[in-house]
BAFI-3210 file (N, C-alpha, C; in Angstrom, 3 decimals, decimal comma, padded with zeros to 6 digits):
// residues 171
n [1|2|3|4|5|6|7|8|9|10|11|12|13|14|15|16|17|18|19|20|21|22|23|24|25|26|27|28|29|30|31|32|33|34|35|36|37|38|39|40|41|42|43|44|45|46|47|48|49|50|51|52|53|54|55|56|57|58|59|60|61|62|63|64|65|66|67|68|69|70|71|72|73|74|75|76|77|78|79|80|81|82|83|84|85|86|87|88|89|90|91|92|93|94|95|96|97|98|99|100|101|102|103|104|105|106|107|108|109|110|111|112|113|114|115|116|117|118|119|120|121|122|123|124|125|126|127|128|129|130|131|132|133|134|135|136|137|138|139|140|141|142|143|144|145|146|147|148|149|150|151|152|153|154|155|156|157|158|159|160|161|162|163|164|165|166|167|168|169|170|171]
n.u [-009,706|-010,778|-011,405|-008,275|-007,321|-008,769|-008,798|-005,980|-005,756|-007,482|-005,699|-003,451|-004,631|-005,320|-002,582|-002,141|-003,631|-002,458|000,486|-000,249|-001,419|-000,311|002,393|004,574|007,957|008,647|008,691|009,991|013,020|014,322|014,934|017,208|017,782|015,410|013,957|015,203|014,136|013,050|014,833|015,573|015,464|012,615|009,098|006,827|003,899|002,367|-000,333|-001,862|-004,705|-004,964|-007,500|-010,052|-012,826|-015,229|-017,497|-019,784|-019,859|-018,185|-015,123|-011,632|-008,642|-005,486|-003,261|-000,263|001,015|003,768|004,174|004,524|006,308|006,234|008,399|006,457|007,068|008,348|008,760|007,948|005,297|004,459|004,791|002,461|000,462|000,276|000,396|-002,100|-003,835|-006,816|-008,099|-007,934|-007,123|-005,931|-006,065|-004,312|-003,668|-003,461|-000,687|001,612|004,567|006,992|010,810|012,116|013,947|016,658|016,955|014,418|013,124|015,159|015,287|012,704|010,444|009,571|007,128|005,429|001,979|-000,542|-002,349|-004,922|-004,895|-003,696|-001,094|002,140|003,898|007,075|008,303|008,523|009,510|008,848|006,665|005,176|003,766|003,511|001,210|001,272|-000,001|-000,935|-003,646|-004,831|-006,669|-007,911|-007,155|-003,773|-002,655|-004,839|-005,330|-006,702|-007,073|-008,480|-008,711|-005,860|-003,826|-003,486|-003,615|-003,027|-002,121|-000,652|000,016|002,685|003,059|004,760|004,512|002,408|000,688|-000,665|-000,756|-001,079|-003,804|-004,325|-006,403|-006,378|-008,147|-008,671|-010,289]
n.v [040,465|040,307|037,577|036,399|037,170|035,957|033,373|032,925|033,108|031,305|029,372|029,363|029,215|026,477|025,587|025,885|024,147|021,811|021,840|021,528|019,439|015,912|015,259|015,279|013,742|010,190|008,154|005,578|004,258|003,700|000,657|-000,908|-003,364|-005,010|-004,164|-005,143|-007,671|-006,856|-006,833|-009,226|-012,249|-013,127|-015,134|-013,997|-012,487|-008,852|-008,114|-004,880|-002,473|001,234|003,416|006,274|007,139|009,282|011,910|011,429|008,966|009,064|006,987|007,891|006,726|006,073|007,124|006,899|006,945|006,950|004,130|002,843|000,094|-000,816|-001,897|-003,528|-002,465|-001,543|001,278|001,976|001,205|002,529|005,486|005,340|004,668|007,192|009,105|008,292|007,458|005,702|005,767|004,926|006,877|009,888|013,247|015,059|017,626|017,463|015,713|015,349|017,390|016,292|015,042|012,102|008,956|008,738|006,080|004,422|005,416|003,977|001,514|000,327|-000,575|000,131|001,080|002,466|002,971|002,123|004,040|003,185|002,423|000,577|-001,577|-003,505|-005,459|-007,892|-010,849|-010,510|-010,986|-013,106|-011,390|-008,656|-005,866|-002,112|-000,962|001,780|005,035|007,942|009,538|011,817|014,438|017,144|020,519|021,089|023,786|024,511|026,048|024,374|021,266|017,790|014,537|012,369|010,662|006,812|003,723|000,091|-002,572|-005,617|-008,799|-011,708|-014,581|-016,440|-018,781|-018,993|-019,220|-018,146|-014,434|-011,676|-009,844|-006,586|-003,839|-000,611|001,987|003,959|002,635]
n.w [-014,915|-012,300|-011,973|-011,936|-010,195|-008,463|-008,863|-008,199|-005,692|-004,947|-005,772|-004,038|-001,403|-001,539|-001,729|000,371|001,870|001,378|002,016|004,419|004,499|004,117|004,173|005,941|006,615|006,518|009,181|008,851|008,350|005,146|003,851|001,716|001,725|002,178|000,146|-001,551|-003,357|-005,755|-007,281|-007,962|-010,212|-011,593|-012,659|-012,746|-013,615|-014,298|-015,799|-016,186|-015,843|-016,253|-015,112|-014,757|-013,472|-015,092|-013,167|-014,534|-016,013|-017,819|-018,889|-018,447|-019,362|-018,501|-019,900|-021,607|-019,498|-016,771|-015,192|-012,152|-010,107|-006,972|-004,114|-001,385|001,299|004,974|004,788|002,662|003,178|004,791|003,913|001,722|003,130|004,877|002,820|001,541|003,152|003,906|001,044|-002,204|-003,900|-004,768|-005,522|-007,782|-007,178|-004,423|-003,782|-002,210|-002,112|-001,657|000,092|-000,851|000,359|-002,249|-002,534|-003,075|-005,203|-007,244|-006,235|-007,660|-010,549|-013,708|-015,846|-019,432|-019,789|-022,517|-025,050|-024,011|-021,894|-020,815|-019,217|-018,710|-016,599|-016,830|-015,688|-012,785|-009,557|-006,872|-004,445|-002,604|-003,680|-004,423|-006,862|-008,875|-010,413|-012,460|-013,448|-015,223|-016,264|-019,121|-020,289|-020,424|-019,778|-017,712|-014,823|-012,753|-012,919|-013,917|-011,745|-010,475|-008,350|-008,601|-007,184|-006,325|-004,576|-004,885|-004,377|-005,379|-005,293|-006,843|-007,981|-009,888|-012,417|-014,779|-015,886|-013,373|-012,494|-012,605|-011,660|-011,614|-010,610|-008,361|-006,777]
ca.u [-008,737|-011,209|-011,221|-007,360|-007,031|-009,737|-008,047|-004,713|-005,995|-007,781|-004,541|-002,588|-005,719|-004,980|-001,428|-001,529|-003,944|-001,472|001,492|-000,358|-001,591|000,327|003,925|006,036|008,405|008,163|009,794|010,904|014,136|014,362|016,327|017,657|017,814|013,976|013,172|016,099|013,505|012,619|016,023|015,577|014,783|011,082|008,609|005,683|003,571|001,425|-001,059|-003,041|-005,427|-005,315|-008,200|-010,557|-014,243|-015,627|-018,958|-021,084|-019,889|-017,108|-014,033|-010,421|-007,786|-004,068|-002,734|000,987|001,607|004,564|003,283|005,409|006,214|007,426|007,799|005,669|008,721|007,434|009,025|006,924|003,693|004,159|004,407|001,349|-000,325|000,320|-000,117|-003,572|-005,104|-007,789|-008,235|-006,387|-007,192|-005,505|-006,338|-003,421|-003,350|-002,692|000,346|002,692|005,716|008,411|011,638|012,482|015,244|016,709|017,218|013,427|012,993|016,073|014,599|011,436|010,627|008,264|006,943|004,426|000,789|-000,717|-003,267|-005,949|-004,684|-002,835|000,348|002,382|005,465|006,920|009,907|008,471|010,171|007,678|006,879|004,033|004,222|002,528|001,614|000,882|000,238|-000,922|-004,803|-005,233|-007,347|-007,961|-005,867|-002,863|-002,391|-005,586|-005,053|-007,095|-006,999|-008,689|-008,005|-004,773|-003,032|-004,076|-002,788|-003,312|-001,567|-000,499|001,092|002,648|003,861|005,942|003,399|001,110|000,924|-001,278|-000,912|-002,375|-004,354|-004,766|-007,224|-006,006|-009,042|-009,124|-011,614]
ca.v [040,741|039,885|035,829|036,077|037,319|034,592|032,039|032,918|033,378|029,932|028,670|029,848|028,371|024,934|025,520|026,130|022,860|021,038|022,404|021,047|017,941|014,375|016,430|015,092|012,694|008,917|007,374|004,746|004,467|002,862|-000,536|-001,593|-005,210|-005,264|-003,795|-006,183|-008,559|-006,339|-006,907|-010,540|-012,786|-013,958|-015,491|-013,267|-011,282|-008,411|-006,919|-003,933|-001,236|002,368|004,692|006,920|007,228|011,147|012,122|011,514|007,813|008,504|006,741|008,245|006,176|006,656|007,644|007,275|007,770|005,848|002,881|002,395|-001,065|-000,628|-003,110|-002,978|-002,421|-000,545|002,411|002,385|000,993|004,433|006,524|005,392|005,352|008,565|009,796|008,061|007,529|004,650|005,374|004,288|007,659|011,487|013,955|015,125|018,738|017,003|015,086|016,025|017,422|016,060|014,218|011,011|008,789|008,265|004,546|004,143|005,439|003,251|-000,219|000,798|-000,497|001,504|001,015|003,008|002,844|002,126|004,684|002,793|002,575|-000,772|-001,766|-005,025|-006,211|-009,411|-011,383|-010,055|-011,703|-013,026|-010,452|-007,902|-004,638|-001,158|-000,485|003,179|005,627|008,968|009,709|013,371|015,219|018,537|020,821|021,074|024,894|025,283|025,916|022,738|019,816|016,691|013,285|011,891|009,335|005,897|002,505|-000,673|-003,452|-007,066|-010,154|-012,699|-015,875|-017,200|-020,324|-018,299|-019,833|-017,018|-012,946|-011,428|-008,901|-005,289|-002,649|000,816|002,934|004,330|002,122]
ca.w [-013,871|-010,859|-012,444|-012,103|-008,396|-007,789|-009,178|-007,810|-004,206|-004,785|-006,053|-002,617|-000,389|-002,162|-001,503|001,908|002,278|001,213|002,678|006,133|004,088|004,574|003,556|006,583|006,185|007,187|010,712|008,816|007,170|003,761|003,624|000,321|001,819|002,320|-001,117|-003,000|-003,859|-006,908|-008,388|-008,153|-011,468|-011,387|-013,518|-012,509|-015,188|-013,599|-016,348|-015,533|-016,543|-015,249|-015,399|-013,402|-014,180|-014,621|-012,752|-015,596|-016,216|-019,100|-018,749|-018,878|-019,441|-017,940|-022,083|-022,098|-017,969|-015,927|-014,064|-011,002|-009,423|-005,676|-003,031|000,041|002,556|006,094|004,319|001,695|003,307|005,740|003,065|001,135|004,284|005,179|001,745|000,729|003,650|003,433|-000,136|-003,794|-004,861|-004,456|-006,435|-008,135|-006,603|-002,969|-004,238|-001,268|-002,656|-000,420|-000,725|-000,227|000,116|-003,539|-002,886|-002,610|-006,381|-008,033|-006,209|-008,303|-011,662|-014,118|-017,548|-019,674|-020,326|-023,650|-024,946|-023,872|-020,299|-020,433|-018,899|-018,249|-016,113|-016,841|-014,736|-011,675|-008,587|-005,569|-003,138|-002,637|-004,282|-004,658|-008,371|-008,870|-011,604|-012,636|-014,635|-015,582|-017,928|-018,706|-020,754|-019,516|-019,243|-016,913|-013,509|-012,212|-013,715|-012,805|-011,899|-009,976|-008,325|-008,678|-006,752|-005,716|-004,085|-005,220|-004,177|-006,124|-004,833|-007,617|-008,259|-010,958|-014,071|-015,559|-015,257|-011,869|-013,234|-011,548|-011,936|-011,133|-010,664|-007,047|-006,104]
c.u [-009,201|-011,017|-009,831|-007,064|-007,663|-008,851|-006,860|-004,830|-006,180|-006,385|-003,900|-003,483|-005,203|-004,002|-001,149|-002,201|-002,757|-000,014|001,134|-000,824|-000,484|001,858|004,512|005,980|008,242|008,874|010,074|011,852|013,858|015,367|016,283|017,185|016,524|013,593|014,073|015,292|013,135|013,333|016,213|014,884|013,150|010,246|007,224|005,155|002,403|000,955|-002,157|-003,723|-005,852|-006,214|-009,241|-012,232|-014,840|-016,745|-020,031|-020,549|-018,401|-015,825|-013,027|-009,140|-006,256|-002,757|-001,663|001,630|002,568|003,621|004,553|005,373|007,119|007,459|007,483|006,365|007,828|007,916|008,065|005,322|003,326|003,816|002,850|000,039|-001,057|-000,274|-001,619|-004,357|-005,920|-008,273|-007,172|-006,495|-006,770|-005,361|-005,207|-002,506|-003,313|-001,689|000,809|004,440|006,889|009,979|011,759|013,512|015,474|016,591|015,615|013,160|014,438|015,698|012,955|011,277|009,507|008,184|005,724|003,245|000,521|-001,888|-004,565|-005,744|-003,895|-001,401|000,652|004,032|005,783|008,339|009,626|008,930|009,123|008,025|005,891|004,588|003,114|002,461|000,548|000,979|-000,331|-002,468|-005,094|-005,624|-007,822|-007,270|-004,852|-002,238|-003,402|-004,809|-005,408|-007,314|-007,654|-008,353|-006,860|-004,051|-003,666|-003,244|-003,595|-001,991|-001,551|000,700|001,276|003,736|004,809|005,024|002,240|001,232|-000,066|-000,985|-001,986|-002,146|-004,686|-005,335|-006,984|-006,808|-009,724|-009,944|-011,402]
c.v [040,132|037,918|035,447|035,551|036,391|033,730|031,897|033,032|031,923|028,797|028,612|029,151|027,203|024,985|025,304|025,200|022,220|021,120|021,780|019,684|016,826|014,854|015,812|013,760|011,506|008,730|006,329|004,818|003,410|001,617|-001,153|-002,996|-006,077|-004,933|-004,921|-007,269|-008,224|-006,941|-008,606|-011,128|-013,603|-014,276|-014,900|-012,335|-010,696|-007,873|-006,243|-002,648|000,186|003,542|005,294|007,025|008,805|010,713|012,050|009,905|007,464|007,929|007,244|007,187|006,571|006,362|007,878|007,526|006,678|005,696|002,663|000,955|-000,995|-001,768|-002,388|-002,940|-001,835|000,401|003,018|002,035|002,575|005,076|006,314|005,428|006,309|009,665|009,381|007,818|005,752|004,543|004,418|005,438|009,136|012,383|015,031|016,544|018,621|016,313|016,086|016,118|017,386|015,161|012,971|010,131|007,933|006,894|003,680|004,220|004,398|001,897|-000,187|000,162|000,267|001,275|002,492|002,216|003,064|003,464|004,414|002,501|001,735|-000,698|-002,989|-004,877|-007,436|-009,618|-010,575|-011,115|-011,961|-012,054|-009,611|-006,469|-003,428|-000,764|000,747|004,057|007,017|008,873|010,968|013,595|016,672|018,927|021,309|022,615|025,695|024,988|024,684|022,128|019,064|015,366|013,028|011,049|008,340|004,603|001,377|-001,567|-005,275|-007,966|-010,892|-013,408|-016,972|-018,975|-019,561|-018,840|-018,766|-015,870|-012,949|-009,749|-007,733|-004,089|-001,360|002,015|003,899|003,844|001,063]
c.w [-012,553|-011,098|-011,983|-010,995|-007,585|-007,653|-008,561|-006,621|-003,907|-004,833|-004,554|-001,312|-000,276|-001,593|-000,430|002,653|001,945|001,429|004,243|006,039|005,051|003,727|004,810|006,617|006,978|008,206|010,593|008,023|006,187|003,818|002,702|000,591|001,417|001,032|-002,370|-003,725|-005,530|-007,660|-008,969|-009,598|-011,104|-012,553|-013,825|-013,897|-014,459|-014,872|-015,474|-016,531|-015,755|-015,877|-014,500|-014,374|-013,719|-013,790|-013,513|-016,230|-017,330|-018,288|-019,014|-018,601|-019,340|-019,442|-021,468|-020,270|-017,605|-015,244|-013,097|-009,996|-008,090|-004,756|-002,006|000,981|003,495|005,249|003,369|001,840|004,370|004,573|002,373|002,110|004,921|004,006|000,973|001,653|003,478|002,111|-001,181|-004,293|-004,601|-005,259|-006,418|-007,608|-004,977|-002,798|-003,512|-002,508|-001,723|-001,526|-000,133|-000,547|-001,543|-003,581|-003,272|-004,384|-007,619|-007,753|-006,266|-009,726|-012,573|-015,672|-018,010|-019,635|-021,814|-023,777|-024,543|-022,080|-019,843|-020,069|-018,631|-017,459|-016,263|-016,290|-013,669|-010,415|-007,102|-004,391|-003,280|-002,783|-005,087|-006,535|-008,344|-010,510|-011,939|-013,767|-014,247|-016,710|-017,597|-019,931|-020,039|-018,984|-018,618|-015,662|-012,931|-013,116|-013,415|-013,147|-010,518|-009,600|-008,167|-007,703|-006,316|-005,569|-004,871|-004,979|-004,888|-005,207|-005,458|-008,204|-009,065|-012,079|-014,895|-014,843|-013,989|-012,984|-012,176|-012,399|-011,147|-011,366|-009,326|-006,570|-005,727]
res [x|x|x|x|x|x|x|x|x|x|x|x|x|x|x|x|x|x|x|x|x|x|x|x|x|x|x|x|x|x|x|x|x|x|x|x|x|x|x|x|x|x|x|x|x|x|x|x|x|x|x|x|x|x|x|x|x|x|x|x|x|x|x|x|x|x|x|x|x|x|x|x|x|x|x|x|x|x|x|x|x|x|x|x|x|x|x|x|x|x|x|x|x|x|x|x|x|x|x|x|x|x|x|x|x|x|x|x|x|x|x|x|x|x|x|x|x|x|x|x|x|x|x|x|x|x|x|x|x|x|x|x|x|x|x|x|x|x|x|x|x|x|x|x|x|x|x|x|x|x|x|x|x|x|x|x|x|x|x|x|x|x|x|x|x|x|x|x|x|x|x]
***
């Protein structure tokens, strides 16, 4: 019973960090125009590999998670800004839960990860763009978990004749 009230106090602590976390919204508006590049036909091929390395050296690999391809608009370079800070890495229980404007998630594209962590986009259109993704482990009905969000950044200029390769490991 005393483990519970712990845990559930700890839970509400957390909560109320992150409730004063990076939670308000951006001062820039979203413009379709600036993100339309996504929609465009391109010849680009981004592979990548997302995973996080424990404290003892093992590797976890981002098994089965959406990979998100956004463009770097001001809208979306605020937000990640705001939300990561100087890192690539946020641990999954500071994931601001806000909203944002729908148009921002529809000029998005998003595949899976393989079990081994892999992902690919291909017909990507030149333009620089946040690729993001999700590494958690744990079981999934403890309270903490660990792991979380992952990203990095990449440009393509439309003149690549081989994949640009990205490593998605907070680092």
């Amino acid at each position: 019973m005393i483990r519970i009230a712990f845990a559930l106090g700890l839970a509400a602590l957390l909560g109320a960090c992150v409730a004063q976390g990076p939670s308000s919204p951006t001062a820039s508006s979203f413009s379709v125009e600036e993100a339309a590049f996504i929609r465009k036909p391109g010849t680009g091929v981004i592979d990548g590999h997302a995973f996080r390395t424990r404290s003892k050296g093992q590797v976890v690999n981002a098994a089965g998670e959406v990979v998100r391809l956004i463009p770097a608009t001001a809208y979306a370079r605020e937000r990640f800004n705001r939300v990561f800070g100087k890192t690539k890495f946020l641990p999954h229980w500071r994931y601001p839960n806000e909203q944002v404007d729908p148009r921002y998630a529809e000029l998005t594209r998003t595949t899976k990860t393989t079990a081994r962590g892999k992902f690919s986009f291909d017909k990507v259109a030149p333009g620089t763009y946040f690729v993001s993704t999700q590494v958690i482990w744990g079981e999934e009905d403890q309270v903490f978990r660990e792991g979380g969000t992952v990203y990095d950044e990449v440009t393509l200029t439309g003149k690549e004749t081989e994949p640009v390769e990205v490593i998605l490991s907070g680092h």
